[in-house]
PAZADO-671988 format. One line per field, with one value per residue (C-alpha): residue number from 1; x, y, z. Coordinates in nm, 3 decimals. Layout:
<recs>
num c(NUM, ...)
east c(X, ...)
north c(Y, ...)
up c(Z, ...)
</recs>
This chain:
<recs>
num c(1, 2, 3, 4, 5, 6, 7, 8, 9, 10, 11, 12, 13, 14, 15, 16, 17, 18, 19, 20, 21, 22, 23, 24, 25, 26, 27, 28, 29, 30, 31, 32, 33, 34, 35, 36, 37, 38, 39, 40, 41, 42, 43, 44, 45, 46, 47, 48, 49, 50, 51, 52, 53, 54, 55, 56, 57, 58, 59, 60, 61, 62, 63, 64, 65, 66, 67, 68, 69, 70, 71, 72, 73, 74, 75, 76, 77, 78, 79, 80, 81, 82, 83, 84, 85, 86, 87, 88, 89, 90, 91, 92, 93, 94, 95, 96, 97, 98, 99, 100, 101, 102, 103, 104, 105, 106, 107, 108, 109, 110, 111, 112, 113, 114, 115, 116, 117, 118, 119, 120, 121, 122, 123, 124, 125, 126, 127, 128, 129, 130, 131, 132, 133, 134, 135, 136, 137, 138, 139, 140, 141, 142, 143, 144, 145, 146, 147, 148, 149, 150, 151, 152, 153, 154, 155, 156, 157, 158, 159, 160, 161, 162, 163, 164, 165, 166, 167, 168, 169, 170, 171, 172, 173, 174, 175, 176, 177, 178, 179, 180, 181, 182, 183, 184, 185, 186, 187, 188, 189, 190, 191, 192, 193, 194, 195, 196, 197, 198, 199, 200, 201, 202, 203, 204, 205, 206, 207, 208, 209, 210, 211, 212, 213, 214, 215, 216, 217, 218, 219, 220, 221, 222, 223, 224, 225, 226, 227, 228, 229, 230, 231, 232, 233, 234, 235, 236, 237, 238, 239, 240, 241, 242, 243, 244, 245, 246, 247, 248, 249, 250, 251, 252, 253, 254, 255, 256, 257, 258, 259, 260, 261, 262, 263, 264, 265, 266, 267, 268, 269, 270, 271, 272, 273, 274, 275, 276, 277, 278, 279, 280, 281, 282, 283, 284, 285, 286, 287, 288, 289, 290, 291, 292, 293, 294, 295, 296, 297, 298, 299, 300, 301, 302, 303, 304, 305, 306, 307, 308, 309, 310, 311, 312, 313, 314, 315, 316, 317, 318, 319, 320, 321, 322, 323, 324, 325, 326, 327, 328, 329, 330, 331, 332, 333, 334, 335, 336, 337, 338, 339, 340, 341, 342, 343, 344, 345, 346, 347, 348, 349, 350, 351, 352, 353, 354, 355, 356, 357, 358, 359, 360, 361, 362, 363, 364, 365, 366, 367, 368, 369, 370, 371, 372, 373, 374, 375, 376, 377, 378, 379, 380, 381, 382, 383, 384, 385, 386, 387, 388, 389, 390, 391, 392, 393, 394, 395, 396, 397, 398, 399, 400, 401, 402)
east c(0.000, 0.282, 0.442, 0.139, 0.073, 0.456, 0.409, 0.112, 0.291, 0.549, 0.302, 0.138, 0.497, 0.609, 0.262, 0.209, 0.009, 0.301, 0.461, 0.195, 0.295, 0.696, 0.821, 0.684, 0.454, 0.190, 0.270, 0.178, -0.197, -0.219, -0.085, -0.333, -0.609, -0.467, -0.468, -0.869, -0.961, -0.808, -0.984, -1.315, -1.265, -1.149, -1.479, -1.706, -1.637, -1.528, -1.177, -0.960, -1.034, -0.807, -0.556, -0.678, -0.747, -0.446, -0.242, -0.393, -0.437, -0.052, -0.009, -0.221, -0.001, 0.331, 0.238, 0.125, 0.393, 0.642, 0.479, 0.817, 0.650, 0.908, 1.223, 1.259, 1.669, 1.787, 1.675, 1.706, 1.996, 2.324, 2.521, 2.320, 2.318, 2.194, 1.990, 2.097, 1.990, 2.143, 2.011, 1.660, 1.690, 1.788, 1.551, 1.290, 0.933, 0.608, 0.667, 1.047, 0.985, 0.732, 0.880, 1.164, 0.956, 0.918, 1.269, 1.378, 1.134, 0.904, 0.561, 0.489, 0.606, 0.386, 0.121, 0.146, 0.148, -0.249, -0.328, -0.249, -0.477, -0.728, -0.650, -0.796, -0.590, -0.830, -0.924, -0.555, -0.518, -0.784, -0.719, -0.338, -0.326, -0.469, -0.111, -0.002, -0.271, -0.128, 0.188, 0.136, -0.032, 0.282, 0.420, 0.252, 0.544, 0.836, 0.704, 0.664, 1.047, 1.133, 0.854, 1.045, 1.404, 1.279, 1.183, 1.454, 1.610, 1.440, 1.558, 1.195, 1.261, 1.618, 1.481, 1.788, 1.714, 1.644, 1.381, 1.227, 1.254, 1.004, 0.780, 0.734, 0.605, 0.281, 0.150, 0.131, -0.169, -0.012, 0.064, 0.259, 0.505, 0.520, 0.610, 0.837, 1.009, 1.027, 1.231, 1.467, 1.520, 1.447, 1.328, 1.304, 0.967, 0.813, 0.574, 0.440, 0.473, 0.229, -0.067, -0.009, -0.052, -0.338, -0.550, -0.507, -0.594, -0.907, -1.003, -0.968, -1.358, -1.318, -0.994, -1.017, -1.350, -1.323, -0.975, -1.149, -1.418, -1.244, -0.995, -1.283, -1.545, -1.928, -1.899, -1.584, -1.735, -2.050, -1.836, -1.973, -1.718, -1.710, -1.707, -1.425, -1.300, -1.301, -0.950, -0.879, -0.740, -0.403, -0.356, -0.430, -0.190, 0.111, 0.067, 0.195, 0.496, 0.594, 0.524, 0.732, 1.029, 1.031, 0.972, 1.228, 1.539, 1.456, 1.457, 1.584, 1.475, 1.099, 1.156, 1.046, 0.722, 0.622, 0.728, 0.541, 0.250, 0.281, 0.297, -0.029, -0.204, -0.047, -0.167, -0.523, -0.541, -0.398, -0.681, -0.498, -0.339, -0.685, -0.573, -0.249, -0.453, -0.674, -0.441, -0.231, -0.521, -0.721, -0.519, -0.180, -0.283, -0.488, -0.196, 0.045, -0.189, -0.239, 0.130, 0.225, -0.055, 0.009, 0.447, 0.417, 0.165, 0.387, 0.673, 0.425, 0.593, 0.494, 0.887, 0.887, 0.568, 0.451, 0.683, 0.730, 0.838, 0.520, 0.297, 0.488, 0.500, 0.102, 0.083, 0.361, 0.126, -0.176, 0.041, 0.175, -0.175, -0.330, -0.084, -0.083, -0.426, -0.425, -0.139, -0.370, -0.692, -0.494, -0.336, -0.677, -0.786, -0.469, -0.597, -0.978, -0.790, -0.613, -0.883, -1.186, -1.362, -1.357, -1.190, -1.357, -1.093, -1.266, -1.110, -0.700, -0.784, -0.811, -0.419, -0.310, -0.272, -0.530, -0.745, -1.055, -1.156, -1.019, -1.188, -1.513, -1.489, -1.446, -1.729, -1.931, -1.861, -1.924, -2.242, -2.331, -2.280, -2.480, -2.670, -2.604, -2.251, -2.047, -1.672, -1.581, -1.414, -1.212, -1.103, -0.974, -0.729, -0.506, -0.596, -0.411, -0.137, -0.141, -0.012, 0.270, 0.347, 0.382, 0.597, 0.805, 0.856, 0.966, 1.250, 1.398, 1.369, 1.533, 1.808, 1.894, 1.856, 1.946)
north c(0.000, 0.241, 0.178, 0.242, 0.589, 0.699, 0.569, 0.818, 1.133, 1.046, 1.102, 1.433, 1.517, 1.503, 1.643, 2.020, 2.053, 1.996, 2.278, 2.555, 2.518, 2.582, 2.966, 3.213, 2.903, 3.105, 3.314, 3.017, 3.043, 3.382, 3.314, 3.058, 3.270, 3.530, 3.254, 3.132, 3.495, 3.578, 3.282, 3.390, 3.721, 3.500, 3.283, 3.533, 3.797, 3.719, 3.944, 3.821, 3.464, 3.321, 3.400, 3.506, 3.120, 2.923, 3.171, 3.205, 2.830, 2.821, 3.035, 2.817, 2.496, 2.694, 2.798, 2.434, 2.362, 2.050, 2.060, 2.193, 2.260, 2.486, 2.531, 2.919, 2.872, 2.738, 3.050, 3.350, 3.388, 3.598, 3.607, 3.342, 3.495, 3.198, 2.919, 2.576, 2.388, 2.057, 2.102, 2.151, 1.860, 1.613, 1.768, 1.988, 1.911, 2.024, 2.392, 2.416, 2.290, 2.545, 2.816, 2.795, 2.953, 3.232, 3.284, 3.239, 3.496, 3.299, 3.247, 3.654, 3.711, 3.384, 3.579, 3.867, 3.613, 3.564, 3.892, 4.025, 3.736, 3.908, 4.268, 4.505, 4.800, 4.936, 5.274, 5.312, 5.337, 5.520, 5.803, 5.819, 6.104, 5.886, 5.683, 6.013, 5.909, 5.556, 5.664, 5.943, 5.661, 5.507, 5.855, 5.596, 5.374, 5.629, 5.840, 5.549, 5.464, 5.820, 5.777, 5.449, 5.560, 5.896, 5.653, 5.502, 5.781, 5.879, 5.497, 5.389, 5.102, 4.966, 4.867, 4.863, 5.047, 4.726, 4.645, 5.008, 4.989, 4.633, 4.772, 5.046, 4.842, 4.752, 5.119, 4.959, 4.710, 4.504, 4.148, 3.969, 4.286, 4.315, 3.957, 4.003, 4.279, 4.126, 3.852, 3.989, 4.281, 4.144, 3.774, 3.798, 4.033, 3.840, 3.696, 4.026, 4.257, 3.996, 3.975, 4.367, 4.375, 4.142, 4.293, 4.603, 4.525, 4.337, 4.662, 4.908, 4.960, 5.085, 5.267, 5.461, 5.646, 5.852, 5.952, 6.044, 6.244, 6.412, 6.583, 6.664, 6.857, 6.762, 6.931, 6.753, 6.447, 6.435, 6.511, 6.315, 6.202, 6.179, 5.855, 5.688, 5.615, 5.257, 5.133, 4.870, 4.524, 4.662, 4.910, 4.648, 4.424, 4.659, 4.838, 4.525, 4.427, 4.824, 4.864, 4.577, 4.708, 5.054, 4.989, 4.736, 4.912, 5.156, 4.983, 4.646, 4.508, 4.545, 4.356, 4.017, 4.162, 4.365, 4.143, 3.836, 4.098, 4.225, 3.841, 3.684, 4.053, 3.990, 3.655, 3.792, 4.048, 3.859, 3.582, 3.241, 3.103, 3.060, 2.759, 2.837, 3.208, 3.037, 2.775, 3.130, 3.265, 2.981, 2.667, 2.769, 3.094, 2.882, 2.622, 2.939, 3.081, 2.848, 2.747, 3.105, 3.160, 2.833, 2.909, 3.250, 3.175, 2.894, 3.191, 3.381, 3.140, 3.313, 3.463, 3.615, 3.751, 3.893, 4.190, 4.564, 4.551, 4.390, 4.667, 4.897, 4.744, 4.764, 5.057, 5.215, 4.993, 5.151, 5.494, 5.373, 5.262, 5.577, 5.832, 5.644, 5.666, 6.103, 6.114, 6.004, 6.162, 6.480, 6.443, 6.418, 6.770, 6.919, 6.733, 6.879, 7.199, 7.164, 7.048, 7.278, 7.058, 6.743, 6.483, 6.386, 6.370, 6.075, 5.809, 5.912, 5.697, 5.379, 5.417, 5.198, 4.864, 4.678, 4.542, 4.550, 4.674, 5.027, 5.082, 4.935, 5.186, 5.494, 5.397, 5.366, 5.665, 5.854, 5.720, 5.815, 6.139, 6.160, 5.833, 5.864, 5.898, 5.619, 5.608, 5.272, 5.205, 5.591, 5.463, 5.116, 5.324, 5.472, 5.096, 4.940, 5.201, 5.144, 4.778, 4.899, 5.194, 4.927, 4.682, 4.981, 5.065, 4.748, 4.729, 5.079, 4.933, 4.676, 4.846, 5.062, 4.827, 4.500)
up c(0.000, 0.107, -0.202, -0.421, -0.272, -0.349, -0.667, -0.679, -0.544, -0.719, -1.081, -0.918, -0.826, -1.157, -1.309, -1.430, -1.155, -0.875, -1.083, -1.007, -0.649, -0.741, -0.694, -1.010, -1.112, -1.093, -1.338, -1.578, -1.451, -1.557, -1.882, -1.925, -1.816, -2.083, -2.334, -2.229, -2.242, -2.635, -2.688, -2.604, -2.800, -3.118, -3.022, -2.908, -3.024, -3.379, -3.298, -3.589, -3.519, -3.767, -3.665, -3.247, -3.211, -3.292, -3.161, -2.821, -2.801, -2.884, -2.598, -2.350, -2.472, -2.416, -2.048, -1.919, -1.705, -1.764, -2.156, -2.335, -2.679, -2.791, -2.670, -2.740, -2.572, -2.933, -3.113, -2.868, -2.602, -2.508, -2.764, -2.979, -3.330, -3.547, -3.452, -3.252, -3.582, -3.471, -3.148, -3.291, -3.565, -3.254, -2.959, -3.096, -3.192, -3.358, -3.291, -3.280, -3.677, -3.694, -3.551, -3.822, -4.084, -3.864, -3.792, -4.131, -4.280, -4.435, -4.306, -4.369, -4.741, -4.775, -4.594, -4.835, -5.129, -5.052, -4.931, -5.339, -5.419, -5.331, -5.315, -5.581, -5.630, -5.865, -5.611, -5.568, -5.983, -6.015, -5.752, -5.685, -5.462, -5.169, -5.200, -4.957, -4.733, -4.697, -4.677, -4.389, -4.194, -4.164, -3.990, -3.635, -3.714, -3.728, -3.437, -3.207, -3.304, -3.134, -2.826, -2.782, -2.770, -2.546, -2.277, -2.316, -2.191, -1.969, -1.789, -1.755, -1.984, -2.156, -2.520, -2.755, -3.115, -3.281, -2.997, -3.002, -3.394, -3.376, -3.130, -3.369, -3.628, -3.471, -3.615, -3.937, -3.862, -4.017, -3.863, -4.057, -4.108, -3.688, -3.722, -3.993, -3.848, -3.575, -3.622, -3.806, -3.530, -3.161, -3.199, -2.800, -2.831, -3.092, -2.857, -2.735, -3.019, -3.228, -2.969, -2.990, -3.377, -3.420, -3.088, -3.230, -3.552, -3.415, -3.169, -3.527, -3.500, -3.144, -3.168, -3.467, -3.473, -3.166, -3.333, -3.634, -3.503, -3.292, -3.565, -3.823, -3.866, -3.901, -4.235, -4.306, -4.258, -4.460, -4.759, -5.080, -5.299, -5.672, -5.803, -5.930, -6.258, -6.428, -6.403, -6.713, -6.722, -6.869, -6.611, -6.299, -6.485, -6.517, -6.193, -5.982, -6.201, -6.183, -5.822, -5.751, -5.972, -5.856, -5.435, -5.469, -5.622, -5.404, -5.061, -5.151, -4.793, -4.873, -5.216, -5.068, -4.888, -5.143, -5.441, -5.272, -5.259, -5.613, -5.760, -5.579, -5.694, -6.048, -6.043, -6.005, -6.231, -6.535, -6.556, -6.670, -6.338, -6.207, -5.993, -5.830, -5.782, -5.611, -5.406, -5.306, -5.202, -4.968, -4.930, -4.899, -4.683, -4.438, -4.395, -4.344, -4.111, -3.892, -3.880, -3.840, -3.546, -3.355, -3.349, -3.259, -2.982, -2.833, -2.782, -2.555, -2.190, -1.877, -1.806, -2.147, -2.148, -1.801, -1.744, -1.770, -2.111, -2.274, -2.078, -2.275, -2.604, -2.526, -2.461, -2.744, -2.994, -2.907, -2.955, -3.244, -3.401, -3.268, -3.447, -3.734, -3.762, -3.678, -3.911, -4.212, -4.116, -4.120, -4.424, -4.559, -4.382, -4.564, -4.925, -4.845, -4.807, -5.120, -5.364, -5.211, -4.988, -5.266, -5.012, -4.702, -4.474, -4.297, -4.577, -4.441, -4.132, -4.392, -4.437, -4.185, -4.335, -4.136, -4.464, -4.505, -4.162, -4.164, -4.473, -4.370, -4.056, -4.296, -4.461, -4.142, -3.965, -4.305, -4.291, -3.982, -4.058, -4.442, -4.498, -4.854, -4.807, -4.993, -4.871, -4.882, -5.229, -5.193, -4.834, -5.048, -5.210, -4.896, -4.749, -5.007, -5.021, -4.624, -4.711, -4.938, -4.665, -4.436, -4.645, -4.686, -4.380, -4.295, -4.542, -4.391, -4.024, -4.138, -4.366, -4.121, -3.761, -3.930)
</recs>
C-alpha cells in the first residue's frame, strides 16, 4: 500500500500541476487565463479569429507547465546569433519545426502572397493622390520609433534600437510585417509585439473612430465624394509588375514583402493562373496561417511575457496605431484643403494597413454622418497604399537596424 501511494505522489509530483505550487509558477496560470480569455474574443467575439485562435491556443499549450513545446533557448539567447539547428533537428518538436519559418522569414512574405490574391488596387489606380494618405499613416510607425528611444532615456525602460525599432512596427496594422520585423530585429519580443498587432488590428472599430471624429469637422465628414473612374485590365496588370520594380530598387529590404504581394495581386489580375490564384489565395494561406498563429503563440511562456516591457510594447502599440491613424486623417484635412472641400478627410484613417476593416470603418462613420454617403471604395485606395506603406517601412527598419 505504502508503495502504491509513493508511486502516486510520485506522478502528481512530476505532473504540471506539482509545478503551479513551485516559486513564479503562478505566473503560468495567468498566462493561461490570458490565453482562455483571447480565446473567447477570437470565439465570441469574432476578434480576428483566424488567426486570435491558434495563436492564443498556442499560448495556453506553451504555459502548461512541464509541456516543453518549444524550446525558445535554441533560437534567442546571449550572444546566440543563429539558430541551434542541430540542437533543434535532434531535440525539438512540432513547434520548434514550426517556428523555423518564422525565424527564417518565411511564413509573412507567404502571408502577403495571398493577401495580393485578393487585393484590388483598382481605387488606388484610379485616384493616386490617396497613395499620400497611406503613406502618412505610416508617420505611427516612425514616431513610435522616437517615443520608444525617449523613454529610453528617460531609464523607464532599456529597449535597444532594434527592440524600439520592432515595437514600432505595430503602427502599421499590419501582422505579418510586426512579425516580420520582428524577427529579423528582436526575436526575443516576438511573442508580445504579435498579440499587440493582431488585438489592435481586431479593436480598429473601437480605436479609430473617436480619433477620427475628434480631428474633423461635421462638415468635413459628410463630404460626398465623386465617383471613381473605371481602371482597365491593362492598367491592374502593369501596376503590380511596376510597383514591384520601382519599391524594390529603391529599398531592396521590402523587395520580398512587397514582391510576394505584387505576384499573388499579379496573379489575379492577369486571368490564366486561375488555380495556383486560387491555391495562393485559400489553401496555402490557411496552412500558413495556422502554422504562423500556432508558433508564434507557443513563444508567448509566462517569463517572457509577463513583465514591464510587454505593458509597454502595449501601450507604445496603441500609440503607435493611434498616431498612425491622426497622421492620415490629417493628411486628408490638408488634401480637403487643397482640392476645395472634394476629399472627405474621414477616408485618411483607412491608411493603416489593417485590410478590409479600416476601410469598412471609414465607410461607417461617413455614414453616420450623411446616410447617402459612400466612402468605402475611396477609403480602399489609402488601405491598399497602407499595405505597401507598411511593407516599406519594414525594409527601412530593417536596412537601417538589421
Amino acid at each position: 500500500m505504502t508503495q502504491f501511494i509513493d508511486t502516486l505522489v510520485g506522478i502528481f509530483q512530476s505532473s504540471g500541476f506539482a509545478r503551479f505550487g513551485e516559486p513564479g509558477g503562478w505566473l503560468y496560470a495567468v498566462m493561461i487565463c490570458v490565453g482562455c480569455f483571447l480565446l473567447y474574443l477570437a470565439i465570441v467575439k469574432e476578434f480576428e479569429p483566424l488567426i486570435l485562435l491558434p495563436m492564443a491556443f498556442g499560448m495556453i499549450l506553451a504555459n502548461l507547465p512541464g509541456s516543453g513545446v518549444i524550446h525558445m533557448q535554441y533560437f534567442v539567447g546571449d550572444g546566440l546569433e543563429h539558430p541551434m539547428w542541430v540542437e533543434i533537428l535532434n531535440n525539438g518538436g512540432l513547434a520548434d519545426m514550426l517556428y523555423m519559418g518564422v525565424k527564417l522569414g518565411i511564413y509573412p512574405p507567404l502571408i502577403f502572397l495571398g493577401i495580393g490574391t485578393m487585393t484590388d488596387f483598382a481605387p488606388l489606380i484610379s485616384n493616386p493622390k490617396s497613395l499620400l494618405l497611406g503613406a502618412a499613416a505610416q508617420f505611427g510607425i516612425f514616431g513610435t520609433y522616437m517615443g520608444a528611444r525617449l523613454l529610453v532615456a528617460t531609464g523607464l525602460v532599456d529597449f535597444t534600437q532594434k527592440q524600439s525599432a520592432a515595437i514600432s512596427i505595430i503602427g502599421g496594422a499590419d501582422g505579418p510585417t510586426a512579425i516580420f520585423v520582428t524577427s529579423r530585429l528582436a526575436p526575443e519580443l516576438l511573442g508580445s509585439i504579435a498579440v499587440a498587432a493582431y488585438s489592435y488590428m481586431a479593436l480598429v472599430p473601437v480605436i479609430q473612430p473617436p480619433i477620427m471624429k475628434a480631428l474633423t469637422s461635421k462638415k468635413e465628414r459628410t463630404v460626398v465624394m465623386k465617383q471613381l473612374r473605371t481602371v482597365t485590365k491593362t492598367e491592374k496588370i502593369i501596376f503590380p509588375i511596376m510597383v514591384a520594380i520601382v519599391v524594390s530598387l529603391i529599398v531592396p529590404d521590402a523587395a520580398v514583402l512587397v514582391g510576394m504581394l505584387m505576384l499573388g495581386n499579379l496573379m489575379k489580375e492577369c486571368g490564366v493562373v486561375d488555380r495556383i490564384q486560387k491555391t495562393a489565395g485559400n489553401e496555402l494561406m490557411n496552412i500558413i496561417t495556422i502554422f504562423l498563429a500556432l508558433s508564434v503563440g507557443c513563444t508567448t511562456s509566462a517569463n517572457t511575457f509577463l513583465n514591464s516591457r510587454t505593458l509597454f510594447i502595449i501601450v507604445l502599440g496603441l500609440i503607435a496605431f493611434s498616431f498612425g491613424t491622426a497622421a492620415g486623417v490629417l493628411c486628408g484635412k490638408v488634401m480637403y484643403i487643397l482640392t476645395g472641400g472634394q476629399v472627405n478627410p474621414l477616408i485618411g484613417s483607412a491608411g493603416v494597413s489593417a485590410v478590409p476593416m479600416a476601410a469598412r470603418v471609414s465607410q461607417k462613420v461617413g455614414q453616420s454622418e450623411n446616410p447617402s454617403n459612400f466612402l468605402l471604395m475611396h477609403a480602399m485606395g489609402p488601405n491598399v497604399a497602407g499595405v505597401i506603406g507598411s511593407a516599406v517601412a519594414a525594409g527601412i527598419l530593417i536596412n537601417i537596424f538589421g
